[in-house]
N, C-alpha and C positions, 0 to 999 in steps of 0.2 A: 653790408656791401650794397652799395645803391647803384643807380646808374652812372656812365661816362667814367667810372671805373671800371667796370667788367665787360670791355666793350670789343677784344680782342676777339678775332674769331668772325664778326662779323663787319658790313660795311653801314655807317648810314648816310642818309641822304645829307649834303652841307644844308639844306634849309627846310624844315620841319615845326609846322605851323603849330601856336602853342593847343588849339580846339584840337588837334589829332593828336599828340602827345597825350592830353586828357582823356582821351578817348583812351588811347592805348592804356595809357596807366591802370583804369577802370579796371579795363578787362585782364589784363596781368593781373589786378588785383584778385578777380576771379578766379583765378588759376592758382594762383598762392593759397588763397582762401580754403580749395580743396586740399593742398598739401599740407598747412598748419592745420585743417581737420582731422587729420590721419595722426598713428601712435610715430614716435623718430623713426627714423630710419628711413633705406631705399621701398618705393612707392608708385606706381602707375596710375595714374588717372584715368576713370570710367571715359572713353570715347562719345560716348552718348547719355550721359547722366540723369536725364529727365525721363524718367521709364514710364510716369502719366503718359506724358507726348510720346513715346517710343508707343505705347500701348497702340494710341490709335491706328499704326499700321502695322495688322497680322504675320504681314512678309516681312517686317524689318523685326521686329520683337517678336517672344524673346530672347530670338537669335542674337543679338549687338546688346541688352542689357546688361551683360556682366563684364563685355569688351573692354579693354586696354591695347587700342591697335598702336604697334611699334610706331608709324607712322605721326599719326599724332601726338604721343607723345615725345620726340623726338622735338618736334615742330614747337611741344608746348615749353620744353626744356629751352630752347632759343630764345624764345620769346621773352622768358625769365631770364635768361643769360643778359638779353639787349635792354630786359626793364633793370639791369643792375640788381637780379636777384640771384648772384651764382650757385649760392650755396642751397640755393630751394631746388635750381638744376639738375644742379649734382645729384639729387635726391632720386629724380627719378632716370638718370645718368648711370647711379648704381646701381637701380633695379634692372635695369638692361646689361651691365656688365653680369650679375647676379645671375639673370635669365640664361643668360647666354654661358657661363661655365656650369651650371647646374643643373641646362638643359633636362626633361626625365627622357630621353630617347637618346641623344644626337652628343659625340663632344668634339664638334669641328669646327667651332667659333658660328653659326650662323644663328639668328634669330626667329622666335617663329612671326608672325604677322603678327596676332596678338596673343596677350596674356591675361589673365583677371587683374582686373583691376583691382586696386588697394594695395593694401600693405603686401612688399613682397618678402616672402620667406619660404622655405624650403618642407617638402618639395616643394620647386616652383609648377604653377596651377596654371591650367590652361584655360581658356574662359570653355562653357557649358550653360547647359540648362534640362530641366527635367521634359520628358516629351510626355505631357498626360497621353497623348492619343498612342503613341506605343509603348507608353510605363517603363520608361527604360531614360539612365542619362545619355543626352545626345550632345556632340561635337560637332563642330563647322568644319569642312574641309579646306577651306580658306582662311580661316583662325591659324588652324593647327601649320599651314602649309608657312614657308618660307621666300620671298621673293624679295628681288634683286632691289628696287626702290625702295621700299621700306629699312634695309638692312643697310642701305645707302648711309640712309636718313641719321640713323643712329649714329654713323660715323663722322655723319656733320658732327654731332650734338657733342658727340667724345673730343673730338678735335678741336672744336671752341673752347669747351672748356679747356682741356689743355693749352690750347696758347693762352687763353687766362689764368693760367699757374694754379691750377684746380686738378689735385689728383691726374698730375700731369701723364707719369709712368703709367698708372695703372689704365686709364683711358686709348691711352697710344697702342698699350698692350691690347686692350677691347678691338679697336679699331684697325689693328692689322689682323687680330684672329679674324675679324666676320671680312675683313676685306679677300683675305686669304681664300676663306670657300668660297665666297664669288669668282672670285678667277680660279680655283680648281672645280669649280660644279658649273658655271654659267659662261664662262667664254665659249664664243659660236664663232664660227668661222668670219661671219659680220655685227662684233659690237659682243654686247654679253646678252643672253634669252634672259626671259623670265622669273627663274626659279623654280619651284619643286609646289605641287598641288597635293591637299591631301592628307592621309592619316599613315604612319610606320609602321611598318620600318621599309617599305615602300611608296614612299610618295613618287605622283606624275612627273618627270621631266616637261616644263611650259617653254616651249619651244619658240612662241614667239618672241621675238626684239623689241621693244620701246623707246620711241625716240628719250620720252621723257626719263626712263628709270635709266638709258646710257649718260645721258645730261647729267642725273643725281652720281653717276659711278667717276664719271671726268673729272667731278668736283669733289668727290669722296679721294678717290685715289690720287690726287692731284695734290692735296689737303699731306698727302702718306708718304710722298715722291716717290710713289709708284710711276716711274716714267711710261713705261711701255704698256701696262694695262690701261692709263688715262690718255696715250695717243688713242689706243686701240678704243676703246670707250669713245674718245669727241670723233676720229675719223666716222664712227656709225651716226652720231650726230650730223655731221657736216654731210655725209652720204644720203640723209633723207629730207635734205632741203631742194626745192625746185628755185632753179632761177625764174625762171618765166613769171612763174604764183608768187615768188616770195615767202612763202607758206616752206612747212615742216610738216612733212606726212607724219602719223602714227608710230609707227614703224613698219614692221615685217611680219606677217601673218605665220602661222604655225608650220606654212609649207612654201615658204620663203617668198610670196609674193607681198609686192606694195601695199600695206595700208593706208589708204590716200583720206580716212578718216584726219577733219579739221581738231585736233583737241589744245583747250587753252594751256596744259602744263607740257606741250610738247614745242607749243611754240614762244609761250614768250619763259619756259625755264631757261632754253638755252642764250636767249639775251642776259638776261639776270647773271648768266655764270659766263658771259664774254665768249661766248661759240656763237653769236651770231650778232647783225648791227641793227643799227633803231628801225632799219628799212622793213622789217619785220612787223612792226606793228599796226600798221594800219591794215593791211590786208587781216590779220587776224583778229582785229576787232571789227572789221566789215562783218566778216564770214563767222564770228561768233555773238552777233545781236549791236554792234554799233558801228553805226549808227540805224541799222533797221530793227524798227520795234522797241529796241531797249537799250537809248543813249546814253542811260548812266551806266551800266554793267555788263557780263557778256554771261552768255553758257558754257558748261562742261565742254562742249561740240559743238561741231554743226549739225549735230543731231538733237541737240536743246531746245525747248522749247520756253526758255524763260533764263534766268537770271540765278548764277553760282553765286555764292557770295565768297567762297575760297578763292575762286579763281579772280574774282572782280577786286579782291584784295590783294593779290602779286599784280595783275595787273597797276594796281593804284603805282607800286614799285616799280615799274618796266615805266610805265607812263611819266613819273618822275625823273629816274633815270637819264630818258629823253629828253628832256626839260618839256614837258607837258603839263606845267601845273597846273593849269584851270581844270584839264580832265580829270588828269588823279585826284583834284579835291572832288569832283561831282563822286564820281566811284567810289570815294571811301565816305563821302555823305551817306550814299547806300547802302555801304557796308555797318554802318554807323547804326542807322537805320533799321537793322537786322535784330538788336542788339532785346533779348529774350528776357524776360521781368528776373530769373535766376542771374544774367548779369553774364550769359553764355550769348554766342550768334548762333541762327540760324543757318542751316547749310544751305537754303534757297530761298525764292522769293515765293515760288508755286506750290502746291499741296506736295508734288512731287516732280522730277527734272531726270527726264532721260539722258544717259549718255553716249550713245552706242555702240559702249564695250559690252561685255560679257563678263561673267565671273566666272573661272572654271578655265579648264584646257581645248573643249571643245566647240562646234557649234552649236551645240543643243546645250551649251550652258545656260544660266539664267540670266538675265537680262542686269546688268548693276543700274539701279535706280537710287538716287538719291529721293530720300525722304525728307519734308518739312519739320526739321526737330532741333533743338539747344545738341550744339556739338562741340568738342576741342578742338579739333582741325581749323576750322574757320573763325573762330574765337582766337588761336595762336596767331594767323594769318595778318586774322586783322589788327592786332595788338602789334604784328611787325611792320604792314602798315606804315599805321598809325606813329610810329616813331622812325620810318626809313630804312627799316632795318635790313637787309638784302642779306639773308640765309646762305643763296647760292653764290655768293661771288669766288673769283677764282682764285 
């Protein structure tokens, strides 16, 4: 099953230059390459693969070595779906539907962030790592936790394939369970919070809103004809845009005040999925590195100090979208550019890239910093790119 047959589920661009096509192909190739590695069956792909490179930063390894975040792979599953590879999808499509009825704690449909990567089978494995300094196996409280974007994510990934006649039932079934506990654990009075932080069989209620994970839920539940949880979902959207800026704040902070934080998947996701117009764009490529400093690509934030390549790759798609082709081909030259001798991208341009969120429910969480390393995320991204493929549309 090749491509422009498996093409349901997603939108592409009408004109998609044959140098990015190639491009993309490459890197879908890369991403097949890891799943024809592995024994048959449902399967997760390592999030950060290259653990030499993971090694050299102490804070990121080896915490995220055995990682399989929902997220990315969800993203990576697309990617395969738009390069015409459905049935390699479905692969790791089933590992998610797997995860999520076999859960070892939870049986409410919701997914955890991530899982170990590899082969999945029962029980399903949470990713870990030995802690020499306290001799003891030690767990991430953000691995093990559950949040509202990621569990999104997955229901894009169910729902394509389903309108691609791929395990149609059983996915639809996937994807009303986890939508299900988002609207009974996360609807907030404005938009749906967070998610759950943390280890069981109490994990933290995350009380904060995001623009960007209601954006993923509008287009998740929208996907489900969930009418009233996707009004409820875009009105939080539409509620944290300024006319004045043109900009889309963050969201909502844990004790309901404005996050007036600039971030790129808060503002150009909700163009991509039609909750906002092109007029959006240029203020948020001002305010996230272009044209100042860095005219081919942008940052996480306006807290960055250098060049995403995840984000500089939807951007390539919003910027098309617009009919902006000269820019989108510079930004995905970049992205292009990225491209790690394993035949993965890089998540940055700089050793490392602030964003100024936090990980965690509080203030005194730890900072989330992206690290210079071969990742899925931005490797799916840019393979969607590279062929037009627009994940979010509505």
């Amino acid at each position: 099953m090749r491509r422009r047959t498996l093409l349901t589920g997603l939108v592409l661009a009408p004109v998609v230059g044959r140098a990015a096509v190639a491009v993309a192909d490459r890197l879908i190739h890369t991403i097949r390459a890891q799943l024809d590695a592995a024994p048959p069956g449902p399967v997760l792909l390592a999030s950060f693969p290259d653990r030499a490179a993971n090694a050299a930063f102490p804070k990121f390894a080896p915490v995220n070595d055995p990682a399989a975040y929902t997220y990315d792979n969800a993203l990576a599953g697309l990617a395969l779906l738009a390069g015409g590879y459905g049935l390699h999808a479905a692969r790791i499509a089933d590992a998610l539907a797997m995860a999520q009825v076999h859960d070892p704690n939870y049986n409410d449909g919701r997914l955890r962030n991530a899982y170990r990567a590899g082969p999945t089978t029962l029980p399903i494995a949470l990713p870990g790592w030995w802690d020499a300094r306290s001799n003891q196996w030690a767990e991430d409280p953000y691995q093990v936790g559950s949040e509202t974007g990621p569990i999104a994510w997955a229901i894009l990934l169910w729902t394509a394939l389903r309108d691609a006649g791929i395990n149609s039932e059983r996915y639809e079934a996937a994807a009303m369970r986890a939508a299900g506990w988002i609207i009974a654990h996360c609807r907030a009075d404005n938009g749906f919070s967070g998610g759950v932080f943390g280890f069981p069989p109490y994990p933290q209620k995350l009380r904060w809103v995001s623009t960007e994970q209601n954006t993923d839920c509008a287009v998740a539940f929208g996907r489900l004809h969930l009418h009233d949880a996707t009004a409820h979902a875009a009105t939080f959207v539409h509620a944290m845009h300024d006319a004045h800026s043109r900009l889309f704040a963050a969201g909502l902070t844990p004790d309901g005040a404005r996050n007036d934080l600039i971030a790129a998947d808060a503002n150009l996701w909700p163009y991509l999925a039609g909750l906002a117009n092109a007029a959006v764009l240029t203020p948020t490529l001002a305010a996230l590195g272009w044209p100042r400093g860095h005219p081919n690509g942008i940052g996480f934030s306006a807290a960055s100090q250098g060049i995403w390549i995840e984000g500089t790759s939807f951007a390539v798609l919003a910027l098309r979208r617009a009919g902006q082709a000269t820019q989108s081909r510079r930004f995905f030259a970049t992205a292009s550019k990225a491209i790690a001798p394993d035949g993965m991208v890089m998540t940055t341009m700089s050793t490392t890239l602030a964003t100024g969120l936090t990980v965690g429910p509080g203030s005194g969480s730890a900072a989330f910093t992206y690290y210079r390393v071969p990742a899925l995320a931005p490797t799916a991204w840019a393979a969607l790119a590279g062929l037009g493929a627009n994940p979010l549309h509505p």
